[in-house]
Structures are given as structure tokens and as C-alpha cells.
DRENPA-3360 file (N, C-alpha, C; in nm, 2 decimals, always signed):
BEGIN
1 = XXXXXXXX = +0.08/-0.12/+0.00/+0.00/+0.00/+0.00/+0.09/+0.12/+0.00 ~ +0.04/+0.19/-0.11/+0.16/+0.36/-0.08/+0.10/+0.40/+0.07 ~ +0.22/+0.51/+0.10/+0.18/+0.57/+0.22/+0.09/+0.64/+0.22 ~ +0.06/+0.71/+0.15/-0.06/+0.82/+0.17/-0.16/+0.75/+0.12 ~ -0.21/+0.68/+0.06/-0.35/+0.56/+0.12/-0.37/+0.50/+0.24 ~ -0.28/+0.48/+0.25/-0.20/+0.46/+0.45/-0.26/+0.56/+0.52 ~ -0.22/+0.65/+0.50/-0.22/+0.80/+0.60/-0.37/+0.82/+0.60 ~ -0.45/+0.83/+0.49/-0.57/+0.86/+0.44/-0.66/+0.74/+0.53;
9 = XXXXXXXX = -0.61/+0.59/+0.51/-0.74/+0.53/+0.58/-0.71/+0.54/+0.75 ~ -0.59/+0.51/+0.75/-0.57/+0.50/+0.91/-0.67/+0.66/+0.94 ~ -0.66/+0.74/+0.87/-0.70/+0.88/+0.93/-0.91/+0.85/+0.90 ~ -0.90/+0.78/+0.86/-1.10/+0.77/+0.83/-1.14/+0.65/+0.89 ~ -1.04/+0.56/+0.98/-1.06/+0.47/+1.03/-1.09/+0.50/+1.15 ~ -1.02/+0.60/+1.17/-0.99/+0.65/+1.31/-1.06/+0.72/+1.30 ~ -1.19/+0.81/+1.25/-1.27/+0.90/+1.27/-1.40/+0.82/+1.30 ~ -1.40/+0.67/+1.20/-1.51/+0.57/+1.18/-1.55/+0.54/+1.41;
17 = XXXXXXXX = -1.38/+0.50/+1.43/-1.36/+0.47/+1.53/-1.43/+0.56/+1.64 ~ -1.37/+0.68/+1.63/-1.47/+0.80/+1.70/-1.57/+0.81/+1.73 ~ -1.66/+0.78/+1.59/-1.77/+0.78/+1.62/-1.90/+0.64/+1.65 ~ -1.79/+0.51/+1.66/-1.82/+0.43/+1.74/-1.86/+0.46/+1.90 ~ -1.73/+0.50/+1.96/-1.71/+0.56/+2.05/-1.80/+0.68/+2.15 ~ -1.86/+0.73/+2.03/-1.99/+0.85/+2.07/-2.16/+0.78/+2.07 ~ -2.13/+0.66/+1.95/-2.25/+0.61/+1.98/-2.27/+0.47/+2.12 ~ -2.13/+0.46/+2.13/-2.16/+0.35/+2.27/-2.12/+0.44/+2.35;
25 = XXXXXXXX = -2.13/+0.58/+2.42/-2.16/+0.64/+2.50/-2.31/+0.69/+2.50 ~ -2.34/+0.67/+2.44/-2.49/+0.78/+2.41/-2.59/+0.65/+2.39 ~ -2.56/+0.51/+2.39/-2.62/+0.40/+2.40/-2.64/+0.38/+2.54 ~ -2.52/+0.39/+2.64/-2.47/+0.36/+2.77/-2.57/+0.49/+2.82 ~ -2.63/+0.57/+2.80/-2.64/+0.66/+2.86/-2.79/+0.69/+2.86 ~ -2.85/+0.61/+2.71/-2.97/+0.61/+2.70/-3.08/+0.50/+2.69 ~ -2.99/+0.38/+2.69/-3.07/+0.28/+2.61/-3.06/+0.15/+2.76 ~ -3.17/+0.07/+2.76/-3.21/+0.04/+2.88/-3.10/-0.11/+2.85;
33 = XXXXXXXX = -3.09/-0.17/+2.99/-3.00/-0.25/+3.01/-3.00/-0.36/+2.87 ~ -3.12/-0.39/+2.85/-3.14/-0.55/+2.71/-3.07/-0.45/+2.59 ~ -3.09/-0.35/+2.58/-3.07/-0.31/+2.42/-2.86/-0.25/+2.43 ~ -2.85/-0.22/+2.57/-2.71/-0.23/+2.58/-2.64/-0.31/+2.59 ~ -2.68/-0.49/+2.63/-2.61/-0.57/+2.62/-2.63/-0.64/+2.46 ~ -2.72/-0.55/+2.38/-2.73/-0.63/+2.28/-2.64/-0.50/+2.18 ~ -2.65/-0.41/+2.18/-2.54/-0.29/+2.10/-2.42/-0.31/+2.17 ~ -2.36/-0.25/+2.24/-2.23/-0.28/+2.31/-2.14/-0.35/+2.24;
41 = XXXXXXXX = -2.18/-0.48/+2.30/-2.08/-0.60/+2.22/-2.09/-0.60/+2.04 ~ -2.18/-0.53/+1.95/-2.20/-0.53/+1.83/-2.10/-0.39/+1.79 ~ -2.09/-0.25/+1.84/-2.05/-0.14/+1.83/-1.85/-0.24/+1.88 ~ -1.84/-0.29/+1.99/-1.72/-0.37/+2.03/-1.61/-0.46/+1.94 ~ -1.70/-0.56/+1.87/-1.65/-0.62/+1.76/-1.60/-0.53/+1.62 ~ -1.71/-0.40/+1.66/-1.65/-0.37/+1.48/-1.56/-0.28/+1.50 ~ -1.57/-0.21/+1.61/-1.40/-0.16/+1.64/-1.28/-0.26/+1.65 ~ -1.33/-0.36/+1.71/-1.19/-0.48/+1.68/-1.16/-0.51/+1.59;
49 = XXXXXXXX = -1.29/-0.56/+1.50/-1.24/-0.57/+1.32/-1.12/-0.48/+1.25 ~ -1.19/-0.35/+1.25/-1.11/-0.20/+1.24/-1.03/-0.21/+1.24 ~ -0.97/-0.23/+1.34/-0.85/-0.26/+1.41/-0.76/-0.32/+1.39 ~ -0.76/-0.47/+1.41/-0.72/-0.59/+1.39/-0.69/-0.63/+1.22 ~ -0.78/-0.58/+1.16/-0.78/-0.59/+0.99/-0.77/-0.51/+0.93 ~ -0.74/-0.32/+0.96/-0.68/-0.28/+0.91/-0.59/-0.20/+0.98 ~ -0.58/-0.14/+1.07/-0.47/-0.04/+1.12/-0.39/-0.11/+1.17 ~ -0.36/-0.25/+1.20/-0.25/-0.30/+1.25/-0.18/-0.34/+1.15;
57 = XXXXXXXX = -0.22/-0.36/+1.06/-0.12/-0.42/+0.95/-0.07/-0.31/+0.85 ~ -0.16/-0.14/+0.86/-0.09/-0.06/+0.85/+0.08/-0.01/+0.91 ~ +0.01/-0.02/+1.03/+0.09/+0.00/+1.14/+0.24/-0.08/+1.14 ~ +0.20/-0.21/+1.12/+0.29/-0.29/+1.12/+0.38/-0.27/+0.93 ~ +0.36/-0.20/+0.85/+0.44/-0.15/+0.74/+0.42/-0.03/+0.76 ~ +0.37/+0.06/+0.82/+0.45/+0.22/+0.86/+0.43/+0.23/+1.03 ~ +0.52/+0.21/+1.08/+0.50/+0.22/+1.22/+0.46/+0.35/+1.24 ~ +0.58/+0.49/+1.16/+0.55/+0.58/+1.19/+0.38/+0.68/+1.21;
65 = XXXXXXX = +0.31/+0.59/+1.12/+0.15/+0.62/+1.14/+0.07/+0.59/+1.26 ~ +0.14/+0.48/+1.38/+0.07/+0.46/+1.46/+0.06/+0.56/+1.57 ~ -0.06/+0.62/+1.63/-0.06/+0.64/+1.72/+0.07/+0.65/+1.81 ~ +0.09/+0.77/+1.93/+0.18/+0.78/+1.98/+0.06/+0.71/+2.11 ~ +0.05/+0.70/+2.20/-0.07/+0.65/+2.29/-0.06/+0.49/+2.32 ~ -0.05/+0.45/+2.16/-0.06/+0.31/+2.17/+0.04/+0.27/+2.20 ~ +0.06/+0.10/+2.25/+0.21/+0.05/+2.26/+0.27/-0.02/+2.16;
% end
């Protein structure tokens, strides 16, 4: 993968990620115990997906794209 297709998805992955993030707060915050243990773990997996299948294997051919935060 060139780098700036790199730079570009890691950067819309991580926005995708974000707004995972805002909707399992605003789930947690509004949605009654059955519909939270049924979103949670669904919103959970697709950030691991994300993650796991694409930013890591970014990461792992440009380190320098990773997050400073992460380890």
C-alpha cells in the first residue's frame, strides 16, 4: 500500500472509530439494560475488526502512522 493511502485510511478509520465511540456512550447513557447488552458488544466487535484488519497491518508497514498513545 503507498503511504498516503495509508495515512488517508488510518486517518477515516480512526474517525469511523470515533464515532463508534460517541455512539456506545450515548447507548450507555440512554438505552435500557437488554438493548445495551445487545449494541455494546456489536459497536465492540466492529471496532476490533477496524483494528485488527486494518490499522494493524498498516501500522505494522508504517510504524511511523501509529498512534503515539498506543504501545
Amino acid at each position: 500500500m503507498k503511504k498516503q493511502a495509508a495515512e488517508d485510511i488510518c486517518r477515516m478509520v480512526e474517525e469511523v472509530i470515533k464515532q463508534m465511540q460517541i455512539l456506545n456512550n450515548y447507548v450507555l447513557a440512554n438505552c435500557e439494560h437488554a438493548e445495551i447488552k445487545r449494541i455494546a458488544p456489536a459497536v465492540a466487535l466492529c471496532v476490533g475488526e477496524l483494528d485488527t484488519e486494518i490499522l494493524v497491518p498498516i501500522h505494522r508497514e508504517y510504524p511511523g502512522l501509529k498512534p503515539t498513545f498506543l504501545p
